[in-house]
Every structure is written in C-alpha cells, then in structure tokens.
C-alpha positions in Angstrom: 159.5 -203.3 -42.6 155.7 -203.7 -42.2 154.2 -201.0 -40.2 151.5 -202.0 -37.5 148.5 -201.3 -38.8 147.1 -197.7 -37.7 143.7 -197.0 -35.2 142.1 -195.1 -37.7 141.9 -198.1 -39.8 139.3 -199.8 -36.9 141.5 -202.2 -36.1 142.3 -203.8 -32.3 145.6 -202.7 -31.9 146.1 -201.1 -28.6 149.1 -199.4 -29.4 152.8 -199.6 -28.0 152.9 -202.2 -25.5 153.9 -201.0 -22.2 157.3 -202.4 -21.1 157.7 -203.8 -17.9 159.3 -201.6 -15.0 162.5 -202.2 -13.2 162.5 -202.6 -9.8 164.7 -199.1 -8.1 168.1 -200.1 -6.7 167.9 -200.9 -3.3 168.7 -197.7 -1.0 169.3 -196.8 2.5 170.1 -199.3 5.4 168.2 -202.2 3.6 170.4 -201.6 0.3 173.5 -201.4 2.5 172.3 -204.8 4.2 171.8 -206.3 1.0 175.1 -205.3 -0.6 176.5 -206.7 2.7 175.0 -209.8 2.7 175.7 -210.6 -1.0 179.7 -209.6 -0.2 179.8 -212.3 2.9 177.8 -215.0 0.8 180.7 -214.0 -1.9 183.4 -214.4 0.5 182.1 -217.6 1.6 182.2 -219.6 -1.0 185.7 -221.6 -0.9 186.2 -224.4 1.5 189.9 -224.2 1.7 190.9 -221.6 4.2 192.5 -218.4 3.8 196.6 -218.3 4.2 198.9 -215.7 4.5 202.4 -215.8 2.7 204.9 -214.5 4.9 207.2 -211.9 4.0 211.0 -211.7 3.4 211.3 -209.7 6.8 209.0 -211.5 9.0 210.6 -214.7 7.7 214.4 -213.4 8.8 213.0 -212.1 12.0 211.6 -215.5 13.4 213.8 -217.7 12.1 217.1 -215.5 13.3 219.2 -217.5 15.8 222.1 -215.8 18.1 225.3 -215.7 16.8 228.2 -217.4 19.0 229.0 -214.6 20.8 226.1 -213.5 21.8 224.4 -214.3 25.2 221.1 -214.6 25.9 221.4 -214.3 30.0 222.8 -211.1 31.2 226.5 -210.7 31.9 226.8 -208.2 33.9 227.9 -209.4 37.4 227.7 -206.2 39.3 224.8 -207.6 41.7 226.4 -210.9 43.6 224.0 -212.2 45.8 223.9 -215.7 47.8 221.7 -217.9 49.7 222.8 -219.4 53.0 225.6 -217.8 52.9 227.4 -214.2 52.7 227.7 -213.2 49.0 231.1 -212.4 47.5 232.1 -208.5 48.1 229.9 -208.5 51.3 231.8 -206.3 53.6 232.1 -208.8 56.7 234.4 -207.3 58.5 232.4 -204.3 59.1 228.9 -205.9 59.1 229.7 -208.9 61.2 227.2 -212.2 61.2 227.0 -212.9 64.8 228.2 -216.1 66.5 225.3 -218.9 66.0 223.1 -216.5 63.4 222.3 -219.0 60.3 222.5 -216.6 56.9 219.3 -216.5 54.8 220.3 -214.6 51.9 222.9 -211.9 51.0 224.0 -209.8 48.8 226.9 -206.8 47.5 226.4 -204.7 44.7 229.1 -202.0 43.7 227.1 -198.5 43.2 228.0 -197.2 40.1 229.8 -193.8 39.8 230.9 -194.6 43.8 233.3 -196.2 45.3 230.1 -197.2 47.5 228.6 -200.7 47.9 224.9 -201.8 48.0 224.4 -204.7 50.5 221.5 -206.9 52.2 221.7 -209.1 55.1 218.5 -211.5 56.2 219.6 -213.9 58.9 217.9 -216.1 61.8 219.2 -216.8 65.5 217.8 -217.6 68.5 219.8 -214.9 70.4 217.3 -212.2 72.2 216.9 -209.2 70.2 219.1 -206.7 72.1 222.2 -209.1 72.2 221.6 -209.6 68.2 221.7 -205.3 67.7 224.7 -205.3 70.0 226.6 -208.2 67.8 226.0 -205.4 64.6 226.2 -202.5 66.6 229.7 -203.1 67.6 232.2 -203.2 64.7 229.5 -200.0 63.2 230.8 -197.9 65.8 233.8 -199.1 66.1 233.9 -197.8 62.4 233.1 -194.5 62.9 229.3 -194.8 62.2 226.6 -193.0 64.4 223.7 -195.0 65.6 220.1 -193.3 65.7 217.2 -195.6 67.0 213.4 -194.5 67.0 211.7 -193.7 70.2 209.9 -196.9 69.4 210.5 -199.8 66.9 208.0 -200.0 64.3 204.8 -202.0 64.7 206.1 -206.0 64.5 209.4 -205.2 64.9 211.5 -206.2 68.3 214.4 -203.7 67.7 215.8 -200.9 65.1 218.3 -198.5 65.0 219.9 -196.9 61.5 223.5 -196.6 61.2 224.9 -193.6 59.0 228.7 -192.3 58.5 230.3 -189.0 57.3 228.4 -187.0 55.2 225.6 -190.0 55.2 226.4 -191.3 52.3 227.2 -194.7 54.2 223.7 -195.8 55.6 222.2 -198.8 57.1 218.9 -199.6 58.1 218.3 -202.8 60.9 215.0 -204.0 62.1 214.6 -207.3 64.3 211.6 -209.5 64.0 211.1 -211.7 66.9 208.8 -214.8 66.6 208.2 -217.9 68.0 211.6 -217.9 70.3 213.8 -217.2 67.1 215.0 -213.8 65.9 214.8 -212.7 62.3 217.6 -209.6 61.3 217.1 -207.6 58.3 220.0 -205.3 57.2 220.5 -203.2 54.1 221.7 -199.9 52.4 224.9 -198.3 51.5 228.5 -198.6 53.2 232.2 -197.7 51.6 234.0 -201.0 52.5 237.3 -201.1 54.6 240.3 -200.9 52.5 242.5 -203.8 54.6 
C-alpha cells in the first residue's frame, strides 16, 4: 500500500481530510415531535382500513339466542293492575267504587312475606266531594278501620282523610281533586282483604 507522501518532503498534502460531522439525534420536545410525526406518517400509509377479528367469546355472546324455555318478559304476575276497570285481587268489597264513579286505573299486588295486599284506586265522578268520601268511608268503618282527616286538606285537594286498622299495618291514604264540576279520587296503601 503506497503511503501518502509525507510534509517534510515539501509537498501539498494537507494531511488527513476532515470527515464530515453527523448531525446529533434530535432531543427534547422537538425529537419527541419528530419521532411522533414519523410514527403517524408510518401508520398512515395503507388505504384499506383497520379491522378487528372478533374473538371466540364475543362471537358466542352476540350471536346467543334464548333457548325455548326461556322468556324474555317477566313472569311474575304478583303486580295485576287494570285500566278502566278494577284489577283482579282488588279488594272490592271493602274498597267500594261508588255508584256512577268511572274507574281510571287499578291495581292489587300481594305484599310479600304478608298476607297483606298493595292496592291503588284513581277514579272520576261528578258526585261532590264529601258524598264521594262518604261512598269510601262507609264499608272502611264498617270494617273496623279508624278514620283520621287533617285539620285541612292539602293545598289542591277538596277532601282527605287516611284510613288505618289494628296495629296499622292496614293503611289507606284518600285525597279528592275537584276540577271543572268533576271529582278526581285517588286511593292507595295496604289492607288484609276479607276472607268471604
């Protein structure tokens, strides 16, 4: 190998040629910006989009259908109610629908762990309010229930009066909405219904 030639000799050679220097790797946020940058331009590079195989259990889980017997409404038929009419269980004989009174809605539901039932009444009459509270009042007491009425009925109302019996278990709350010459009852709460 043929040595350059050396400086004493009076020659030009400059000696070792410089090499060139590499730039530093890019640091701080503007590195972090870069490397960013370079991974989205990376990333966006297909045309087709990205898609996602589903799994074994996601796959059973959507496409799972009820068997026969199951339901998919609920079947228990422990809250009976009815519109325009008294709902089956309603204890009629002791919660009477006065003579003329059209029946909104109704309903009975047993109370579980009692031998109590839960039960609403909404109807409309054109009977004056205190006539309408008599009509319910009646077969109440005649049951052995004790009547307690507020000093005054609450604000809107045109009558109310609670009904309770024994160790006040058996409660009912009735308020009377009068409005526009027709009267509105609302009845609900607790009561044991007659055994006959």
């Amino acid at each position: 190998m043929r040595r350059p030639p050396s400086a004493a000799c009076g020659d030009d050679y400059p000696g070792p040629v410089p090499r060139p220097r590499r730039s530093a790797a890019p640091t701080g946020l503007t590195g972090l910006t870069a490397l960013a940058v370079a991974a989205l331009l990376a990333g966006c590079t297909t045309s087709t989009p990205a898609t996602v195989a589903p799994s074994d259990s996601s796959t059973s889980t959507l496409s799972s259908t009820p068997v026969p017997t199951e339901s998919l409404l609920p079947t228990d038929d422990a809250t009976a109610s009815a519109v325009g009419e008294l709902a089956e269980g309603f204890p009629s004989t002791l919660v009477v629908v006065p003579d003329g009174a059209e029946v909104l809605v109704s309903s009975a539901r047993p109370v579980e762990g009692s031998d109590l039932i839960e039960v609403s009444l909404n109807l409309r009459t054109v009977q004056d309010a205190a006539a309408l509270l008599d009509a319910v009042r009646a077969p109440l007491l005649a049951a052995g229930f004790a009547e307690s009425t507020p000093p005054a009925p609450e604000a809107g109302l045109a009558a109310q009066s609670t009904f309770s019996r024994a160790d006040g278990s058996e409660l009912l709350v009735v308020g009377i909405l009068d409005r526009d010459g027709v009267r509105t009852l609302t009845l609900g709460g607790r009561v044991r219904p007659p055994t006959t």
